[in-house]
N, C-alpha and C positions, 0 to 999 in steps of 0.2 A: 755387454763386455765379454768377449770370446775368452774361456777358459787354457789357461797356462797350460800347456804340456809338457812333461818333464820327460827326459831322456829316461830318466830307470822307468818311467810307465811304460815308457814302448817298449823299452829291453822285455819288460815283463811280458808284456801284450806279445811280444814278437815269441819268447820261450812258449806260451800256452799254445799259441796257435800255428806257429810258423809262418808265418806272412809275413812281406818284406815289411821295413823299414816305414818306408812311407804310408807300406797302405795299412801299417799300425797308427800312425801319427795320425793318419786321415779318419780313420775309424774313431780313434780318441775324440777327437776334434769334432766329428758328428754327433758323438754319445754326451760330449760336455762332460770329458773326463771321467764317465764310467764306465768302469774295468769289465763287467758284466755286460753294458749295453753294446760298448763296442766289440766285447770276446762274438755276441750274437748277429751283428754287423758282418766281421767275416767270416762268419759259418755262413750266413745267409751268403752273402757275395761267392763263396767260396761252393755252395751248395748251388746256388743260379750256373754257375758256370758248370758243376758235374750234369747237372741236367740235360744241358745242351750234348754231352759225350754220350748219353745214355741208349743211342740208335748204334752208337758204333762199335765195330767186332771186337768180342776180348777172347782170345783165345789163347797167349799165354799164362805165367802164373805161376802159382806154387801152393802147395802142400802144407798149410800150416799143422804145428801138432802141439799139445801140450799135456803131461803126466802130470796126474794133481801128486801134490807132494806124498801122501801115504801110499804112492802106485796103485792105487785101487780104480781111479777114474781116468780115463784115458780117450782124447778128441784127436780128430784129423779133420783137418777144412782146406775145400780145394777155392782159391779164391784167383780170378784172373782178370788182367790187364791186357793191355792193344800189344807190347810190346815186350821183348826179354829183357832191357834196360830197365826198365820200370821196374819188374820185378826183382830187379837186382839190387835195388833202391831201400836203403833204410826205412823208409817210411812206408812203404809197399809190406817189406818183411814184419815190422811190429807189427802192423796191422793184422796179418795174416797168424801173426803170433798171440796178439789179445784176442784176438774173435775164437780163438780154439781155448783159449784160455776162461773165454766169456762161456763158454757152451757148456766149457767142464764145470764152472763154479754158479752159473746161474739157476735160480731153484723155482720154479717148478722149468724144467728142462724144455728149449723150443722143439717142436712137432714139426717145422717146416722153417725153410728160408722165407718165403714172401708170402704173403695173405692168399696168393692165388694158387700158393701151392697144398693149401689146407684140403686134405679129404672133407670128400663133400659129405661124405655123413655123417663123418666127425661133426662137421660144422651144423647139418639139421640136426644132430642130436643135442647141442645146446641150444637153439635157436628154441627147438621144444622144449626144453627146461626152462629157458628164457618164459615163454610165452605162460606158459604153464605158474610162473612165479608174477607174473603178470597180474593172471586172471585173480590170484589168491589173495593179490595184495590191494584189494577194495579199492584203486584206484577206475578213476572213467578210461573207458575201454579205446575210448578216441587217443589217449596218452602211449597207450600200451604200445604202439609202434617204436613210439621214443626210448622207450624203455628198452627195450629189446634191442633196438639196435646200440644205445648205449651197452649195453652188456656183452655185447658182440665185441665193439670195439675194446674194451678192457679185457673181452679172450684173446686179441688178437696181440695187444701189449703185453702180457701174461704169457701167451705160450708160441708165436712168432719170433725168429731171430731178429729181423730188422725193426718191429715194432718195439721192442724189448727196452727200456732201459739199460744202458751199458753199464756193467760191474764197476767200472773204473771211474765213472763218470759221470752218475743219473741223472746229472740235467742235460743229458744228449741221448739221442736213441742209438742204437747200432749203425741205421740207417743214414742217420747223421755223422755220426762215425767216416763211415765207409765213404760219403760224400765228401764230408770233408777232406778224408785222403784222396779221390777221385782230383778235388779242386788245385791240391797240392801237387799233385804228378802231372796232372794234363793230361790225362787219360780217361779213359774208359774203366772202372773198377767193378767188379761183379761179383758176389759172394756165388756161385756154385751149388757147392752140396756141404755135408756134412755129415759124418759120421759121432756116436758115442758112446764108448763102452763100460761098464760099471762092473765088477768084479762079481761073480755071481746071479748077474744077469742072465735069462735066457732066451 
């Protein structure tokens, strides 16, 4: 027997996510009325379709900034779309407004946008710590790859922007974030660069 959908579910389903009407109702209706399975339904659907954008030009955008409230912490993030509409777009600006906001309040602070923009010695230099934690930890040495590269990947959750857990939201990563806005505008979405400055930093 097919589970009842109720109009304030999808209202809800519709406020979390922004997806139309239907393809709340639809998502509902897949998940068997959970709120959670179908919220991961349209991030999926909504993240397949960013993927497909992701070859295409983004070169406009904007500037996000955000002052932590004591003015001591201070982010800029340049983040771009295919289009000057886009960026004119509510959903485009929060965006570019939580991601500066994420950078300032997120602790231990990201080192890089994407995994591939990690210095490489940076990254041998854990990979050696890695290994080296490896060797000491009496485990079979055939394991030790596994280990390491698990390790890798929780530096890359840890001090990457897009692997990061979002401030706002930790059951979504940045990267998800950013897709999901992607899937919502129709565009092409790109985090950039990023700046972060901390008051007595040098």
């Amino acid at each position: 027997m097919a589970t009842a959908i109720s109009a304030k579910d999808v209202a809800a389903l519709r406020a979390r996510t922004g997806a139309g009407m239907m393809d709340c109702k639809n998502a509902l209706t897949e998940a068997g009325g959970d709120m959670e399975k179908a919220v991961d339904l349209l991030r999926k659907k909504g993240i397949a379709r960013a993927d497909k954008r992701a070859g295409r030009g983004a070169s406009e955008g904007m500037i996000g900034s955000y002052i932590h409230f004591d003015k001591k912490i201070g982010v800029l993030v340049e983040v771009n779309c295919e289009t000057d509409f886009v960026a004119r777009t509510e959903e485009f600006q929060n965006l570019a407004r939580d991601l500066a906001m994420h950078i300032a309040s997120v602790d231990p602070t990201p080192i890089a946008v994407a995994t591939d923009q990690v210095p490489v010695d940076m990254l041998e230099r854990e990979r050696a710590i890695y290994r080296a934690q490896a060797q000491e930890s009496g485990k079979p040495e055939a394991i030790w790859v596994k280990m390491i590269e698990g390790k890798v990947r929780k530096f890359y959750q840890e001090r990457v922007l897009l692997e990061q857990a979002f401030v706002k939201d930790d059951k979504q990563t940045v990267g998800q974030l950013v897709k999901a806005v992607s899937g919502k505008v129709g565009e092409n979405v790109v985090v950039r660069r990023f700046v972060r400055f901390s008051l007595g930093e040098g």
